[in-house]
Backbone as CSV, one residue per row, in Angstrom:
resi,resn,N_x,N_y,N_z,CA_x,CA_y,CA_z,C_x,C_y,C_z
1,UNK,16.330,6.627,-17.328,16.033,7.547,-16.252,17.197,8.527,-16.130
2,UNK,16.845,9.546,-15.984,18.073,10.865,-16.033,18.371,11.019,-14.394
3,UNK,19.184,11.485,-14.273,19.615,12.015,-12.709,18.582,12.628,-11.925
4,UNK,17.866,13.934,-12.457,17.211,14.449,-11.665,16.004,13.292,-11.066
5,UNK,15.907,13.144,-12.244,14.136,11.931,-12.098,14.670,11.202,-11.247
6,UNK,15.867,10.580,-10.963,15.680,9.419,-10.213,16.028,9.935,-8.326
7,UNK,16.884,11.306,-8.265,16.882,12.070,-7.804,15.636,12.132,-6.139
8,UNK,15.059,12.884,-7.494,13.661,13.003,-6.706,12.764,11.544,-6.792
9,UNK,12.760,10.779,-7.088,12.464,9.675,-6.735,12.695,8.988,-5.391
10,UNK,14.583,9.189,-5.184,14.268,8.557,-4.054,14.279,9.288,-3.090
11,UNK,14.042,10.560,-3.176,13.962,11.783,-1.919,12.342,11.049,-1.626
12,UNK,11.240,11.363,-2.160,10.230,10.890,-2.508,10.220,9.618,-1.550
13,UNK,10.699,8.443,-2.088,10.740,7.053,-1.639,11.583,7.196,-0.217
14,UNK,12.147,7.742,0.610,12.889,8.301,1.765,11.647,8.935,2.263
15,UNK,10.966,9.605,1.674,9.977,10.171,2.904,9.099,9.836,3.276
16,UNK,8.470,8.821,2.221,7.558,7.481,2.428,7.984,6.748,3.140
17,UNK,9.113,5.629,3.157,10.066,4.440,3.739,9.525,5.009,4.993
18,UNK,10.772,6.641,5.343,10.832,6.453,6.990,9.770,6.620,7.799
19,UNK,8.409,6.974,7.342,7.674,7.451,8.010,6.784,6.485,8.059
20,UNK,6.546,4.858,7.614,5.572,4.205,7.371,5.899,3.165,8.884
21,UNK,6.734,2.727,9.508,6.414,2.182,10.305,6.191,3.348,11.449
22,UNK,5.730,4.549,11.867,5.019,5.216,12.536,3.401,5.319,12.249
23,UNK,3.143,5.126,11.112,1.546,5.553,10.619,0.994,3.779,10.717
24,UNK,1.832,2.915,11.036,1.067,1.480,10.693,1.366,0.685,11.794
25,UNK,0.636,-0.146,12.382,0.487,-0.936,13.131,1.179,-2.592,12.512
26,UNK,1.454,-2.460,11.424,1.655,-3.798,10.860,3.517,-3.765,10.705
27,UNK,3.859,-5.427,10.733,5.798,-5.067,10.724,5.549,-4.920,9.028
28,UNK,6.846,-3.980,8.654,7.460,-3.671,7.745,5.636,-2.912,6.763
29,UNK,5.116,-2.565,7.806,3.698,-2.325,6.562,2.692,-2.903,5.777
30,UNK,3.312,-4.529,6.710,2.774,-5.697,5.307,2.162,-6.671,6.638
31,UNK,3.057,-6.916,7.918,2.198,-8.229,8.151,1.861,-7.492,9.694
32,UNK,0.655,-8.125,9.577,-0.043,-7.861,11.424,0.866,-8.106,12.227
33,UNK,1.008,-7.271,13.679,1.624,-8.150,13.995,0.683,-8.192,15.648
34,UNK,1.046,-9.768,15.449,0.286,-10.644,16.678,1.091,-11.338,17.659
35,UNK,0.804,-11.500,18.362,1.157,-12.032,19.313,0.267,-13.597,20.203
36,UNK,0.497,-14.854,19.595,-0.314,-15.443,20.366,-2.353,-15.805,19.593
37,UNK,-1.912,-14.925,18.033,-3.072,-14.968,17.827,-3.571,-13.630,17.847
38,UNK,-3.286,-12.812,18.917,-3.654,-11.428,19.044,-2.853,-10.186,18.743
39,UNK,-3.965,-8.923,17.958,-3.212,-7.968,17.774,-2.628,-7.288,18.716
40,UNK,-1.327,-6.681,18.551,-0.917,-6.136,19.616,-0.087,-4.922,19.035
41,UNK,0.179,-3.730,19.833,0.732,-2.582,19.003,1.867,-2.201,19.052
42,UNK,3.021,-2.590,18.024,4.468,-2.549,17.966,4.845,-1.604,19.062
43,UNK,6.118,-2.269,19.181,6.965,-1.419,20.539,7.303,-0.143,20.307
44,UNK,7.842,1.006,20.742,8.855,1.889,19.979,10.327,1.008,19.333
45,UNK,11.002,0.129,19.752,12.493,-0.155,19.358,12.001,-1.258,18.153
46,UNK,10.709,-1.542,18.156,10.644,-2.519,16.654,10.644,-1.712,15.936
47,UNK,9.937,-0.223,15.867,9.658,0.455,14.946,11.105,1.588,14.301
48,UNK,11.902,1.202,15.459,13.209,1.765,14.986,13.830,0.410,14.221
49,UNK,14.424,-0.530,14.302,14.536,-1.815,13.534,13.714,-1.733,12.424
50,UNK,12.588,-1.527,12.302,11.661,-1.072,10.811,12.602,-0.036,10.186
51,UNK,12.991,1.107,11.280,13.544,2.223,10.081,14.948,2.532,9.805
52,UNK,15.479,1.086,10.358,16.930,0.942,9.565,16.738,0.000,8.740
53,UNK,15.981,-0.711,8.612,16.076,-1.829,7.680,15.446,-0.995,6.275
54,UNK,14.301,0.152,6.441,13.600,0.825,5.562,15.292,2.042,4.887
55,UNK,15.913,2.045,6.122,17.364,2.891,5.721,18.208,1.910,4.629
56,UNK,18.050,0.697,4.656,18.888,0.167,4.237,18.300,-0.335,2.758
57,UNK,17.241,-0.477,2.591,16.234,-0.451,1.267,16.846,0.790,0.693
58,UNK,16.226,2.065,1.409,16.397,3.183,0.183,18.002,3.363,-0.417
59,UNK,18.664,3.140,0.602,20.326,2.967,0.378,20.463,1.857,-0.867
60,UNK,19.903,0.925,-0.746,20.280,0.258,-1.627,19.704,0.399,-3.032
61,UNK,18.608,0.887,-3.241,17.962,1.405,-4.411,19.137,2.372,-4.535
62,UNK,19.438,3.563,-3.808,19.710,4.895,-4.686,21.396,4.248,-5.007
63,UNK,22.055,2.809,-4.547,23.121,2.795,-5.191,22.940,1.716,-6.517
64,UNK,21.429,1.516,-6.786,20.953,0.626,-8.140,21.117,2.079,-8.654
65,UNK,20.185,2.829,-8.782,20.392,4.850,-9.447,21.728,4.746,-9.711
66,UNK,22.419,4.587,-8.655,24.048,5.386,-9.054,24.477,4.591,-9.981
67,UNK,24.602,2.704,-10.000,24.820,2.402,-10.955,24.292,2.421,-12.309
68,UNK,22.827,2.202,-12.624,22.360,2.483,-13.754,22.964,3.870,-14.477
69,UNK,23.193,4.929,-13.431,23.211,6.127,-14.111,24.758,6.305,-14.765
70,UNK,25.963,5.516,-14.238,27.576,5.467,-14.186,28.306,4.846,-13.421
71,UNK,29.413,5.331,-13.025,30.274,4.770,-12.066,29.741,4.613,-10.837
72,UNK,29.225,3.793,-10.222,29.156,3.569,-8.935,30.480,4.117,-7.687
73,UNK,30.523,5.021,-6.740,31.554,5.579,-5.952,31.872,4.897,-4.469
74,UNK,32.607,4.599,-4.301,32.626,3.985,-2.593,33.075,5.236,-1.767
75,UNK,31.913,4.887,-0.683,31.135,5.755,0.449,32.097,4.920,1.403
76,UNK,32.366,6.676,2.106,32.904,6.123,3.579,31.708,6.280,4.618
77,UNK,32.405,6.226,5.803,31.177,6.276,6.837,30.478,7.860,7.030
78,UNK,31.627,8.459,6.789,30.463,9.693,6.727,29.278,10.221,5.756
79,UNK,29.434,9.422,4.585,28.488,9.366,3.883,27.040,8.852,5.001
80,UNK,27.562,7.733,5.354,26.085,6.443,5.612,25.634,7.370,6.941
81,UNK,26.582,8.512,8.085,25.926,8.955,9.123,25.518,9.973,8.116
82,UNK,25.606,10.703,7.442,24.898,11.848,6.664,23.452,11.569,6.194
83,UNK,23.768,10.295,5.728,22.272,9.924,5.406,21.459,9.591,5.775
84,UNK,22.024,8.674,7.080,21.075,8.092,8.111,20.369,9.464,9.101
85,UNK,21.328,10.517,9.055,20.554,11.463,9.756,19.448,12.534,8.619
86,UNK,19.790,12.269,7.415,18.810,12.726,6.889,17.251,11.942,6.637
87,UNK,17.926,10.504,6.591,16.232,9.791,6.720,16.188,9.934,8.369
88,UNK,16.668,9.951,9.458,15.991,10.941,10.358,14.637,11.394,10.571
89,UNK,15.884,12.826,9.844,14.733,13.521,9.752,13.229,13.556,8.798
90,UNK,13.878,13.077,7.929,12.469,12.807,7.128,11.518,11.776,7.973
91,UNK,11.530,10.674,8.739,11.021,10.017,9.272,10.409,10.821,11.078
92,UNK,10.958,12.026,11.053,10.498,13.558,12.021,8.766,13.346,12.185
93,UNK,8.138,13.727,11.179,6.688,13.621,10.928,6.010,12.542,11.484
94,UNK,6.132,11.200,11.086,5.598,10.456,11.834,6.041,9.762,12.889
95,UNK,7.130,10.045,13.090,7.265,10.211,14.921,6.335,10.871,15.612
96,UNK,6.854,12.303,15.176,5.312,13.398,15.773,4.149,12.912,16.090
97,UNK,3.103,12.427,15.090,2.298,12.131,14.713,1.983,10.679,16.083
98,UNK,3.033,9.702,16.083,3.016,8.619,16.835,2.878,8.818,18.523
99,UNK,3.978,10.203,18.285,4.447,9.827,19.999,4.242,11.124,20.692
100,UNK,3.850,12.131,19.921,3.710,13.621,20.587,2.632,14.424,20.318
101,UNK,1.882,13.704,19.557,0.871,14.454,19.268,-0.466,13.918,20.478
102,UNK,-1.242,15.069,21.193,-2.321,14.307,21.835,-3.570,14.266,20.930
103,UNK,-3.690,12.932,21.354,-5.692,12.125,20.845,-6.125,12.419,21.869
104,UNK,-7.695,12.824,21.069,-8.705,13.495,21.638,-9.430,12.058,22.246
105,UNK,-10.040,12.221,23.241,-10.360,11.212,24.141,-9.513,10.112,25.076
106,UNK,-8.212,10.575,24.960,-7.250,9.578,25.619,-7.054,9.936,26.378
C-alpha cells in the first residue's frame, strides 16, 4: 500500500467511524441496545463514548499505516487534540442529522 492509498483510506474510514454511532441505534453499530429485554434509544453521552472509542480505532489503524509504510513518529498531545478535533468534525453530519434536524410528524 503506498501513502496516498492508505491516506485516503483512513480519511474515508474517519468519516464513516465518526458518524455511525449518530445514524444507528445499536452500541458500537453491532449490538442492540436493550435495556431489561427492551429496545431503548442510546443517550447522547453513550454516543459520545462510541466516538472516542471509534477515535481511538481510527488512531490506531492510521499508526498500523505509519508503521507498515516506515518509521513510526511519537505524537505529542497536540497531535491527538488536532485530530480529535478533526474527527469532530467529520462526525458534524451525523450529529446534524441526529439532533438538529426536524422529523416530519414529530
Amino acid at each position: 500500500m503506498n501513502q496516498t492509498l492508505a491516506i485516503v483510506v483512513l480519511i474515508g474510514l474517519m468519516a464513516i467511524a465518526a458518524n455511525i454511532p449518530f445514524v444507528s441505534e445499536r452500541v458500537m453499530g453491532l449490538v442492540p441496545w436493550r435495556r431489561a429485554g427492551v429496545p431503548q434509544v442510546k443517550s447522547f453521552w453513550l454516543r459520545v463514548g462510541e466516538v472516542l472509542v471509534f477515535y481511538a480505532i481510527v488512531i490506531a489503524i492510521g499508526f498500523a499505516f505509519e508503521s507498515q509504510l516506515g518509521n513510526r513518529f511519537a505524537q505529542g498531545w497536540q497531535f491527538y487534540a488536532i485530530t480529535l478535533a478533526v474527527f469532530l468534525v467529520c462526525a458534524y453530519p451525523g450529529f446534524v442529522w441526529r439532533y438538529l434536524m426536524r422529523r416530519r410528524g414529530a
